[in-house]
C-alpha positions in Angstrom: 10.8 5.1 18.2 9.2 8.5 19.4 11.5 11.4 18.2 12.3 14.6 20.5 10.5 17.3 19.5 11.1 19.0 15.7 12.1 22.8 15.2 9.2 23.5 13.2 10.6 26.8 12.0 13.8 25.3 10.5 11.6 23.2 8.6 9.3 26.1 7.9 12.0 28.0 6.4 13.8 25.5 4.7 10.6 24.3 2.8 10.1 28.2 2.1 13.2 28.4 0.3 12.6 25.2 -1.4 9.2 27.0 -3.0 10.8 30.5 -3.9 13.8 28.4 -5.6 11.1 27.0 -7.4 9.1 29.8 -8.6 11.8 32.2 -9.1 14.2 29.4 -11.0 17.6 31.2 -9.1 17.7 33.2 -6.1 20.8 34.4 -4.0 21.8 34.0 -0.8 21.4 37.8 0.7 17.9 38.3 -0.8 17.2 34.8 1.0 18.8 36.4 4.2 16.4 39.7 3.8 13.7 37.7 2.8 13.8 35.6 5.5 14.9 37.4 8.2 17.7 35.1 9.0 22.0 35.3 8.5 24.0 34.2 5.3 25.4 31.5 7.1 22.4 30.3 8.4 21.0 30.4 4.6 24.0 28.4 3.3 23.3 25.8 5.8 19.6 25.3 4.4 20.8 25.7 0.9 23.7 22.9 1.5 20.3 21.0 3.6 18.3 21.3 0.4 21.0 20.4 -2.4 21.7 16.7 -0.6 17.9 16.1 -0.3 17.7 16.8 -4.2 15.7 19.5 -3.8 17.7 22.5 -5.3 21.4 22.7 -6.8 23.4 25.5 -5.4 25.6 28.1 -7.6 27.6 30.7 -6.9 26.3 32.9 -4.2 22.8 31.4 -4.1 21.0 28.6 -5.5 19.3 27.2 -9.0 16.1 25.4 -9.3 17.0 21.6 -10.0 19.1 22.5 -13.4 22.2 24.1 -13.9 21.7 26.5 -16.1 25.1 26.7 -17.0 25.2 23.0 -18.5 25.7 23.6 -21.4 25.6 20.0 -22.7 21.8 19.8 -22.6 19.7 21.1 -25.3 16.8 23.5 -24.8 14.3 21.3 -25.3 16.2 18.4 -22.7 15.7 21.7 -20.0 12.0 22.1 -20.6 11.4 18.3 -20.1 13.4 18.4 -17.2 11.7 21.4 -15.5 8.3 20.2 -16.6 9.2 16.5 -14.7 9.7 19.1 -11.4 6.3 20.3 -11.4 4.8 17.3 -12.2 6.4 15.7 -9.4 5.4 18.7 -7.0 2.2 18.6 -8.6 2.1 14.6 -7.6 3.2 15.6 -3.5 1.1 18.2 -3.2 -2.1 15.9 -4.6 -1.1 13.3 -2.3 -0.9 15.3 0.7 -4.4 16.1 0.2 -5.0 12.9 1.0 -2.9 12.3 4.4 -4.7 14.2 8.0 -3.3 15.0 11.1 -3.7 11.6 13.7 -3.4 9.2 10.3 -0.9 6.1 10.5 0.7 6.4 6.8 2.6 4.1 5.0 4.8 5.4 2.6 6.3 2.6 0.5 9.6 3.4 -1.1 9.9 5.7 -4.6 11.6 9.1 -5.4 8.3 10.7 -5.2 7.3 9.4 -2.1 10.7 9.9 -0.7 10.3 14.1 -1.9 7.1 14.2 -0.3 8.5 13.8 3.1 9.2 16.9 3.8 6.0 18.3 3.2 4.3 16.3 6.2 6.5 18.7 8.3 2.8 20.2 9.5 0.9 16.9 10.1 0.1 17.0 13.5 0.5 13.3 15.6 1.5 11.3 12.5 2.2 8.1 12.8 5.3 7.3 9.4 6.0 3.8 8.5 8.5 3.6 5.8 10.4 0.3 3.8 13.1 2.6 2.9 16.0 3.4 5.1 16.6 7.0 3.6 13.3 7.5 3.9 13.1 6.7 7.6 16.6 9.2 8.0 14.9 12.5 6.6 11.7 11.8 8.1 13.7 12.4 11.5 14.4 15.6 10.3 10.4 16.6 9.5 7.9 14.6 11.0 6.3 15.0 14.4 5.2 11.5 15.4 6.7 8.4 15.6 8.8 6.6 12.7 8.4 3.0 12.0 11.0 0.6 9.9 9.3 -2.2 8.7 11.6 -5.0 9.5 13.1 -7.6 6.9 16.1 -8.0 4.9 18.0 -5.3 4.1 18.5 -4.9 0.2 19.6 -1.2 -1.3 18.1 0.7 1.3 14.8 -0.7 0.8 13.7 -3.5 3.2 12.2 -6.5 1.6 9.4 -7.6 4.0 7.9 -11.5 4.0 4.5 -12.2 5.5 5.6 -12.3 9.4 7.0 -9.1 9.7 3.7 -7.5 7.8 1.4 -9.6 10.4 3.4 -8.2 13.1 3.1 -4.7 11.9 -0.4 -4.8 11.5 -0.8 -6.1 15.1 -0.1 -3.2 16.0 -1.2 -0.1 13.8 -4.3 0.5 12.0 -3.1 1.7 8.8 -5.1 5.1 7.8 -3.5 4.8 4.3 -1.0 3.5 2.3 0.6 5.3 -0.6 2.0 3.0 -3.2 4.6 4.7 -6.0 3.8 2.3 -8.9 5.6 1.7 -12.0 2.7 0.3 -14.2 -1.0 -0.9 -15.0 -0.8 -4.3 -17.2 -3.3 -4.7 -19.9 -5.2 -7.7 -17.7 -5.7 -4.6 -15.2 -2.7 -5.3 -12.5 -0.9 -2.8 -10.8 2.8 -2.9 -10.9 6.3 -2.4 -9.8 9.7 -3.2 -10.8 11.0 -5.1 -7.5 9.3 -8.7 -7.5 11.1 -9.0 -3.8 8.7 -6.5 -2.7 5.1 -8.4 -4.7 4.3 -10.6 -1.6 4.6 -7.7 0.9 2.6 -5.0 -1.3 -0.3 -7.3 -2.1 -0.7 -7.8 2.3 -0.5 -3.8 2.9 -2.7 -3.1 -0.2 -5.7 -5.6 1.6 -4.9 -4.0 5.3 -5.3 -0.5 4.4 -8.1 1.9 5.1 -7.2 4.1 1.9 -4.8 2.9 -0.8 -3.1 5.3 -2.9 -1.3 4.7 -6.0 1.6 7.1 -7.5 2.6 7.1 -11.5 4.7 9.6 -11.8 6.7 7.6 -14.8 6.1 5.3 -17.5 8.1 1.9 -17.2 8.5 -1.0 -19.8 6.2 -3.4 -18.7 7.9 -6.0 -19.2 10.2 -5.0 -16.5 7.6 -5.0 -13.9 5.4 -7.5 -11.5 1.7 -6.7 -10.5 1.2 -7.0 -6.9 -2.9 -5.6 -7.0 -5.6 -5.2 -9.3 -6.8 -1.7 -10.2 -10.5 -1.6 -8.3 -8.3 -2.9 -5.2 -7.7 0.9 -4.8 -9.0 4.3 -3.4 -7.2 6.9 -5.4 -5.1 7.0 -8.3 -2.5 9.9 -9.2 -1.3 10.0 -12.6 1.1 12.5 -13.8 -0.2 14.2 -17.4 3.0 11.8 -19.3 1.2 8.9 -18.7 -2.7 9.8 -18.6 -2.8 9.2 -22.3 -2.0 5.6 -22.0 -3.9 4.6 -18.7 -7.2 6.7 -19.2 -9.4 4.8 -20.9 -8.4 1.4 -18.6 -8.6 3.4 -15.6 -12.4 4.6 -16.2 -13.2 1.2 -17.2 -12.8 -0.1 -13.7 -14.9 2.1 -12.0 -13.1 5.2 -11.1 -14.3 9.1 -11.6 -11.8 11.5 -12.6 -12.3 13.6 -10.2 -9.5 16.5 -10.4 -6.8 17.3 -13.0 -4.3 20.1 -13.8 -1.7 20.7 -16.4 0.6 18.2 -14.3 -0.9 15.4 -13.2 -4.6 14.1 -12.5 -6.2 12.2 -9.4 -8.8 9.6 -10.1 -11.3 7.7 -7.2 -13.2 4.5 -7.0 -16.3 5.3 -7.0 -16.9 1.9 -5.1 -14.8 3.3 -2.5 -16.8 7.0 -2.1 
């Protein structure tokens, strides 16, 4: 379906006030309102906007950074984790976005990462968004200028569980610039993973259809809880946030790929077959 036209500057703003939450850790709502030029009200709004999308929390006359400070039940060290897991994840969108152009047909298979980095591709000129996820599909109404695509399939927990047929059919008709994969694991004999085996059989036809495939591990899961879908050198790019470089290193350079950027969050690694 082609969407009606997106008021860029509500997004603009909103995603401004998502970034100065961010840095400044609290902020109230009238030096939002001065700052940005704009009414309480219409602050509140955003604020209320940015809270349900898991961006921000709101307190009392303003808003806090993803923690309450005032909960008292978690321990200093429980905070730092938890703020440190925000910036990796930001640090995770912002690496991916690198990565996506204006004109590109994306797929952007279902994961809380890939669900936060929505937003961001408010500025993407003529993108073309398909999506397994149903809330996935609803806030890209909000942000994205292009068309949005459900892949079709059975409905299970908001995620669509594709089969072979509806992939075939998708493909018929877009050429898929890249797909971004949020992963869950990399098995010792080198397979990629996830946790959802319904989803194996789809995965493994996007991951052979795309142009650029891009992998997200933002978290470490047992692996015993989780079914490969792809082998590693099957990819472009790999994005690892800094918790799980320290396992995945050393296997990851072994199959061909350059570490090619890193930061205190999270590092990106290509195939250097794929360069």
């Amino acid at each position: 379906m082609k969407l009606a036209k997106v008021n860029t500057s509500l997004l603009k703003r909103r995603l401004d006030i998502a970034e100065i939450v961010r840095k400044q850790g609290e902020v109230k709502v009238d030096e939002l309102s001065e700052l940005l030029n704009v009414s309480g009200v219409t602050i509140r709004q955003d604020l209320n906007y940015l809270e349900q999308q898991g961006y921000l929390k709101r307190s009392f006359g303003g808003a806090i950074y993803l923690q309450a400070k005032k909960n008292i039940s978690k321990s200093h060290h429980e905070s730092k984790i938890e703020i440190n897991n925000c910036s990796s994840d930001i640090s995770l969108i912002m690496r991916c976005l690198s990565f996506i152009n204006d004109g590109d047909t994306v797929c952007l298979l279902n994961g809380s990462i890939t669900k936060k980095l929505i937003p961001y591709l408010y500025d993407k000129k003529n993108i073309t968004l398909i999506v397994n996820d149903l809330s996935h599909a609803m806030l890209a109404k909000e942000y994205v200028q292009g068309e949005i695509v459900v892949i079709g399939g059975i409905l299970n927990a908001n995620c669509v569980i594709f089969d072979e047929n509806n992939i075939q059919t998708l493909l018929s008709k877009y050429e898929l610039s890249i797909v971004v994969f949020e992963i869950e694991a990399i098995h010792s004999d080198d397979e990629v993973a996830i946790s959802n085996m319904q989803l194996t059989e789809g995965y493994q036809l996007l991951l052979k259809s795309a142009r650029c495939s891009l992998a997200l591990l933002p978290y470490r899961v047992v692996e015993n809880d989780t079914f490969g879908f792809g082998s590693l050198q099957q990819f472009d790019v790999l994005i690892l946030s800094n918790s799980t470089i320290a396992e995945y290193h050393q296997q990851i350079v072994n199959n061909i790929f350059e570490q090619c950027s890193i930061n205190k969050y999270s590092v990106v690694y290509q195939n250097t077959g794929s360069i």
